[in-house]
Phi, psi and omega in degrees: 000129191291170161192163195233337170322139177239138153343134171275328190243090159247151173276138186285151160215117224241148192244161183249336213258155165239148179225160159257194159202134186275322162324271192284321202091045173240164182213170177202159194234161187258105175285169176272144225286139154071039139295137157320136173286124186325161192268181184237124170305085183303287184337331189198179153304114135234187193227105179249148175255106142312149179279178178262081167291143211285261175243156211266198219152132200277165186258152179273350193274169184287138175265183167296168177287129177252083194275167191221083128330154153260163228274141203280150174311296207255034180286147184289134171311191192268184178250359198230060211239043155219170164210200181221129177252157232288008065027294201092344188288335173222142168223138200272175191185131161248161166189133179304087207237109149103003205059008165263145144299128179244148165226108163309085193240126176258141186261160200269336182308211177241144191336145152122317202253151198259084181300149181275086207267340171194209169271238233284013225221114165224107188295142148281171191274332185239097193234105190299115167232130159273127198284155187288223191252323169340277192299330171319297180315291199278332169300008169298306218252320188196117163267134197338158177259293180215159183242085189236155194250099203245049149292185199237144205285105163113005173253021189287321173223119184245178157304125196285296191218097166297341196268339168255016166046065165303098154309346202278143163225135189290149173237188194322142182266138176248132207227086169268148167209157163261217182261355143149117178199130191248155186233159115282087223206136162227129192266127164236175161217173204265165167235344159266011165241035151250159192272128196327298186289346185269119184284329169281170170207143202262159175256201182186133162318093178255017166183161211172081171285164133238051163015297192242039208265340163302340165277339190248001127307303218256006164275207166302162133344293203249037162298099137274149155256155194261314167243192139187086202271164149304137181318156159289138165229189159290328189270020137234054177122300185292164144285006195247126138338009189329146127344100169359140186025068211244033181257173115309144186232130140266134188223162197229132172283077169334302207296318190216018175048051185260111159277128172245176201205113172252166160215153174251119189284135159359319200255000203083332184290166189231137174252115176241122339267166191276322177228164192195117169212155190257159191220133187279145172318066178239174193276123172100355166258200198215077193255067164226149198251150191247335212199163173197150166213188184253136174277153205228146193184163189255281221261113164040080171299301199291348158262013138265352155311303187270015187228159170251179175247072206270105195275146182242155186300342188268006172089343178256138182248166203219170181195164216198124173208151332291127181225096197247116165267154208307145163083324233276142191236146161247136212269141145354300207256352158255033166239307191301308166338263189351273199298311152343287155334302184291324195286293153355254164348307166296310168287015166245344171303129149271126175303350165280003160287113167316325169297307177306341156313283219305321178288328180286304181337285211304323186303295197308300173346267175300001142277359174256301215285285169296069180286141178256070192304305181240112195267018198268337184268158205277295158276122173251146191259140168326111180239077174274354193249121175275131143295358191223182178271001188272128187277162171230198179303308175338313227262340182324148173287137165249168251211107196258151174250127171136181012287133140300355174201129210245152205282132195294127170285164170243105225282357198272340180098326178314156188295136192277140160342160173254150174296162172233318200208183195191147172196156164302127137213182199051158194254079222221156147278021139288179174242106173273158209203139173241169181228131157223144204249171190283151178048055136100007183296149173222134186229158193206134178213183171255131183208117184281151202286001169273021181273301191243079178273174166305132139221173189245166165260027193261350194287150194274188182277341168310329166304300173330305214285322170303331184278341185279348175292337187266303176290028187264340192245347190272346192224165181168143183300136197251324201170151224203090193237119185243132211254006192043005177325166170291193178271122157289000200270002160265331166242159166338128146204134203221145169282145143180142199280161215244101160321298150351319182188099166298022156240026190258173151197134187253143195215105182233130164227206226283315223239008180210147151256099193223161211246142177226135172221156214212159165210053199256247246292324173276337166338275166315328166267325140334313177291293177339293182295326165102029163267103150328112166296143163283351181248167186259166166278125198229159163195116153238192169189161187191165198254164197238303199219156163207143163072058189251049137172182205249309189268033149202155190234183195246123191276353189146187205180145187200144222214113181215160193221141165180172201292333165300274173315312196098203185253095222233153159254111188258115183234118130323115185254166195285319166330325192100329186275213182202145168312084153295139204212116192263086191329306188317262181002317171313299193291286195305319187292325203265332160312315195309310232262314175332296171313330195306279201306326189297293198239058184306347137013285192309306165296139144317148154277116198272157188271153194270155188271144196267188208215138171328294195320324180265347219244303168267339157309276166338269122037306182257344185273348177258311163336312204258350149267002177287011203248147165262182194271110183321336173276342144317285164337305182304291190302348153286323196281277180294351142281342161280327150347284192299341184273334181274357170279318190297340184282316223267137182237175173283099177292296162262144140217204205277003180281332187315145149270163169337305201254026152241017150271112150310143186305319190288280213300322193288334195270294182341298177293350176266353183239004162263345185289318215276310228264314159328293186277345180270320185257355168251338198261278182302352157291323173309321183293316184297281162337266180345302197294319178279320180300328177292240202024279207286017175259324169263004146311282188303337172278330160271327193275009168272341170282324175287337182276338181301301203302322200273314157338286192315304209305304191290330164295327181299310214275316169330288187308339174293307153323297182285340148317296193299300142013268181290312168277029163234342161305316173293275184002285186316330209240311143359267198299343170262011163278315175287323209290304187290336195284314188293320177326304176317314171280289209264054168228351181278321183316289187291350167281331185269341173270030206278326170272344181286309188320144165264123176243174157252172191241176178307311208300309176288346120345304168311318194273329203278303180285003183272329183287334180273353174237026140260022203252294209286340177300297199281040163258336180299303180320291178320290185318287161330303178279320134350307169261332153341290204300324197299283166012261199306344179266332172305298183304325169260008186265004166278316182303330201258352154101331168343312177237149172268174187274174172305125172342287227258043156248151180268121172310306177302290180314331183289334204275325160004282197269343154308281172349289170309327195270352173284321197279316190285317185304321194291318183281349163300309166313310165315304197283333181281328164279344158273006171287295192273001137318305186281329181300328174267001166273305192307307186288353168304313194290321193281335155317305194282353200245001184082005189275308190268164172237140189303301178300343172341068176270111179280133155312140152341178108262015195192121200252145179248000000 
């Protein structure tokens, strides 16, 4: 058994190191290990590491008010309107294109290319399906929410109906919901109408449920939903097997402030509700639950399997066990774990221990739900639905627990931010769990998995108080990370951990993606256990995307890894299209910048990515340095000038006479002459020559700088036009500006009693009539093609028409059968009816009732 109790004399360890993050411009500091958590820096972002700490103590400060408006028709969706389906091979998405809702299913490959599903079987990368007109209607009124994939592991693409040899092929079931209406829906597509080169296709809706729509009529008006998850399956984590189309909805009763927890079995039925409990009303708190998951853990999986986790808006959690669906297969050796343990406990336990109830409850519990017939098989399967008159454990009331954990303080006194949301992370034998809060806070705790063995509500109270008293030292916050986000508490924002890397955690709202990576939960479970990590405790974050365009937001995001692709973020824009995101890449870019900042030294300065724009910079800047600088030009030319004056000395000059210049004497001078014009004259010709150049070079570019001076005076003189009539302009409107403030404040004092207002409730009521308004045009349609059917069919039996493609030849002869054999017993029954009926007037003849001669009519015509 795990514990949290911390040591009265523990060593401190106190860390040095600081990180930014260059991104958001935050930075956090690491506190010492088995410390209170550092407080959050109001005045700016900051990024805090908390210590691992023993037990949390509820906060004195006031919380915020937590108030649920409804919700506006024209509020913007959720973030969480993509998944992946089990497999990995494909991922869905909705979105609102064209003025319709689409749902958008992609193959994980690379754009373009026809993955191969079989020889005759081909996925397109795209297959476009417009949702019917149902979901149009109700996401008219209340927009998605979430998008979930509750196929079963090895099940992504079937046959729609083989046996009418259906070319269509299905793809994974899917689980949409608003605040309410919950959906079930499966798309398929045809593969003989696609065209070799076109990678997309469009698909169509071949099924359509509403599950809970009979729970959420016959509950309040103002009844929403609030979650709604997925069965545990493996391929998200757990060990347990669900069923196919398996989840739970939580939903909550505004009116009396209630919650319920429904869940949907395999088989369809819905146990409505499975569990229910209520929070009370005090003023200025915030006692309502937001969020709920499931827990996830290595160590004795299969009892964090079965228990949830319940975020309340004030940040304190709570918990709830056991919840196992009907069908559901569990491996052998971790039910064998389990019931071990369990066996454990007890024999160290006094049966006068309130734990030891607790522990026998839970044993009887998993021997009625997991009968183990044979211990020789790999799996035992889930029996929640009894067959028999015998009541078992399946059937016990369960016992909410808690809070186990009270929402982490702020040493500053402020009101803490409200949760928005709660996911499993890290793989630890703890059960580890993140929170996030309004403007980007993330708190990540901890828990152990004997915090949520089963309980009932059948245990007395002495028992509750001791046991919660106990579980109460098992959990606590690990780390305390603030992301500096804008306030979320106007948008969407949702968590999710990366199947991929259990230290991983994603933080998505309309407009960011930012990344978390922690390794505080194996920390912590290394700590526990009393093992020294060889490693420190590390958290960084870093942002993936922001902000990726002004006409669209981000609708959702699923997270795949291979040797190929990498570690990648596929995010869904509100546009239809998407994003690829190279986690690795991110990650490695927000180290760089980090070292960057520690050292600028160190690193190179990267070249900046260019731009057309930079592109013609560049370009006029290598022109004007391939031209050199004129005295550059020059200065070869007038040093050779100057070295041939400096070569020629005086041979002659005019006093010589004639008939004393000598033939010797004449060649010297024809040969000071040639070296004058070859080294003085022609450079001089040269110089010139370069000087018109550059003079006239210089002369267009003084006519191109006139011209362009005038164009900037004109456009001044233009500018200062405008100005000045935008100045009058100006000085108008804020004259009308006061004249109107003035009327319409005069307006509004006299309509101030006239104005018709609404209130939430009625606001409430009102989308609550538009969507019994759109059922019941769903219903009319619905009875409709019933009655159309139900008129096909019989005009097939009686033979009138022949049937329809689309009757099983083998059913009509069937329902012929039956229907020859129910006329023959009609027959029967009417005559032993009008037997009985002439026995009956004997007797009232013989009893005096009747006059002998009396003829009473028949009722029952042969």
């Amino acid at each position: 058994q795990l514990s949290f109790v911390a040591p009265q004399e523990s060593r401190r360890r106190e860390r040095e190191s600081v990180r930014t993050m260059p991104r958001f411009g935050l930075s956090f500091q690491d506190a010492p290990l088995m410390s209170p958590p550092p407080s959050r820096e109001p005045a700016g972002p900051s990024f805090s590491t908390p210590s691992f700490h023993g037990r949390s103590s509820p906060s004195s400060a006031s919380p915020a008010t937590g108030t649920n408006p409804a919700r506006a028709k024209d509020q913007q969706t959720g973030v969480r309107l993509s998944c992946l389906s089990p497999g990995g091979k494909q991922w869905h998405s909705i979105v609102f294109k064209d003025g319709k809702y689409v749902l958008l299913s992609r193959v994980v490959e690379e754009a373009g290319d026809m993955v191969q599903q079989s020889s005759s079987e081909t996925i397109p990368f795209l297959i476009e399906t417009v949702l019917p007109k149902v979901f149009q209607r109700s996401f008219g009124i209340d927009a998605p929410i979430e998008l979930l994939c509750v196929e079963a592991e090895g099940k992504e693409f079937t046959r729609i109906n083989e046996r009418q040899n259906d070319s269509r092929i299905g793809m994974p079931r899917l689980c949409v919901y608003s605040q309410k209406a919950v959906f079930l829906l499966q798309a398929a597509f045809d593969p003989e109408t696609l065209l070799p080169d076109t990678p997309a296709a469009k698909g169509e809706i071949v099924s359509v449920k509403e599950p809970f729509e009979q729970f959420l009529l016959q509950s309040d008006y103002s009844t929403c939903v609030v979650r709604v998850r997925a069965a545990p399956q493996r391929w998200l984590g757990q060990p347990i097997h669900s069923p196919a189309g398996c989840v739970m909805m939580l939903s909550w009763d505004r009116s009396n402030n209630e919650f319920h927890l429904a869940t949907l079995e395999s088989n369809g039925s819905v146990k409505d509700p499975t569990f229910s409990f209520g929070q009370e009303n005090v003023l200025g708190s915030q006692e309502r639950i937001v969020d709920f998951c499931f827990g996830q853990s290595s160590g004795l999986s299969l009892l964090s399997s079965i228990s949830i986790l319940l975020l309340k808006a004030n940040g304190n959690i709570l918990a709830a066990s056991p919840f196992v669906f009907d069908g559901s297969l569990v491996p052998t050796a971790k039910l064998q774990e389990t019931k071990d343990f369990l066996e454990t406990e007890l024999s160290k336990l006094d049966r006068t221990d309130p734990k030891w109830r607790q522990c026998r409850a839970a044993q009887q519990y998993l021997s009625d739900v997991f009968p183990m017939s044979d211990r020789r098989t790999h799996f035992v399967t889930a029996k929640t639905i009894s067959r028999s008159r015998r009541e078992t454990a399946a059937a016990w009331p369960i016992r909410l627990q808690g809070p186990i954990l009270f929402h982490s303080d702020d040493s500053d006194g402020s009101s803490d931010p409200e949760a928005l949301s709660i996911e499993t992370f890290g793989s630890s034998d703890l059960v580890g769990f993140a929170v996030i809060a309004q403007q980007g806070k993330v708190d990540i705790g901890v828990t152990s998995p004997t915090t949520v063995l089963p309980r009932f509500a059948l245990e007395s109270r002495n028992d509750t108080f001791a046991i919660d008293d106990e579980v109460f030292h098992y959990s606590t916050w690990v780390e305390k990370i603030d992301l500096g986000l804008e306030d979320s508490g106007a948008i969407p924002t949702s968590l999710c951990s990366d199947r991929n890397f259990d230290s991983i955690l994603h933080v998505l709202t309309s407009t960011v993606v930012a990344s978390i990576s922690s390794n505080c939960v194996r920390d912590a479970s290394l700590q526990v256990r009393g093992v020294r990590s060889a490693m420190d405790r590390t958290s960084t974050a870093w942002s993936c995307l922001e902000q990726p365009s002004l006409d669209s937001n981000i609708q959702g995001m699923v997270t795949i890894s291979d040797d190929v692709a990498g570690h990648k973020l596929l995010v869904q824009l509100s546009d239809g299209s998407f994003q690829e995101i190279n986690v690795s890449e991110e990650k490695a870019s927000h180290e760089l910048e980090m070292a960057k900042g520690k050292n600028p030294t160190a690193l190179a300065l990267l070249e900046a990515p260019s731009t057309p724009q930079s592109r013609q910079a560049n370009m006029t800047l290598r022109a004007m340095e391939a031209t050199p600088p004129f005295h550059e030009a020059v200065a070869p030319l007038i040093e050779k000038i100057n070295a041939g004056l400096r070569s020629m000395g005086k041979i002659v000059d005019s006093n010589t006479s004639y008939d004393k210049i000598s033939s010797d004497k004449l060649a010297v001078v024809a040969s000071i002459q040639k070296r004058c014009e070859n080294d003085v004259v022609v450079p001089l010709v040269g110089l010139a020559e370069v000087v018109k150049t550059r003079r006239a070079a210089l002369q267009t570019m003084l006519q191109q700088q006139t011209q362009q001076v005038h164009k900037l005076m004109e456009m001044k003189k233009e500018l200062e036009t405008r100005n000045a009539a935008i100045r009058k302009s100006l000085e108008t409107a804020e004259t009308n500006l006061t004249n109107l403030r003035h009327r319409i404040t005069a307006a509004g004092e006299a309509s101030k009693y006239l104005a018709p207002t609404m209130t939430v409730a009625e606001v409430e009521f009102g989308r609550f009539m538009d969507q019994m308004e759109a059922k019941a045009e769903k219903w009319e349609k619905r009875v409709a093609e019933l009655t159309a059917t139900v008129r096909q069919q019989c005009k097939s039996m009686k033979g009138t028409v022949a049937p329809t493609d689309s009757v099983d030849y083998e059913m009509v002869g069937d329902l012929r059968k039956v229907s020859a054999d129910t006329e023959r017993r009609l027959k029967n029954t009417r005559q032993d009816l009008k037997e009985t009926e002439l026995k009956l007037h004997a007797v009232l003849r013989k009893a005096g009732l009747e006059a002998p001669n009396e003829n009473v009519p028949s009722n029952i015509n042969l």
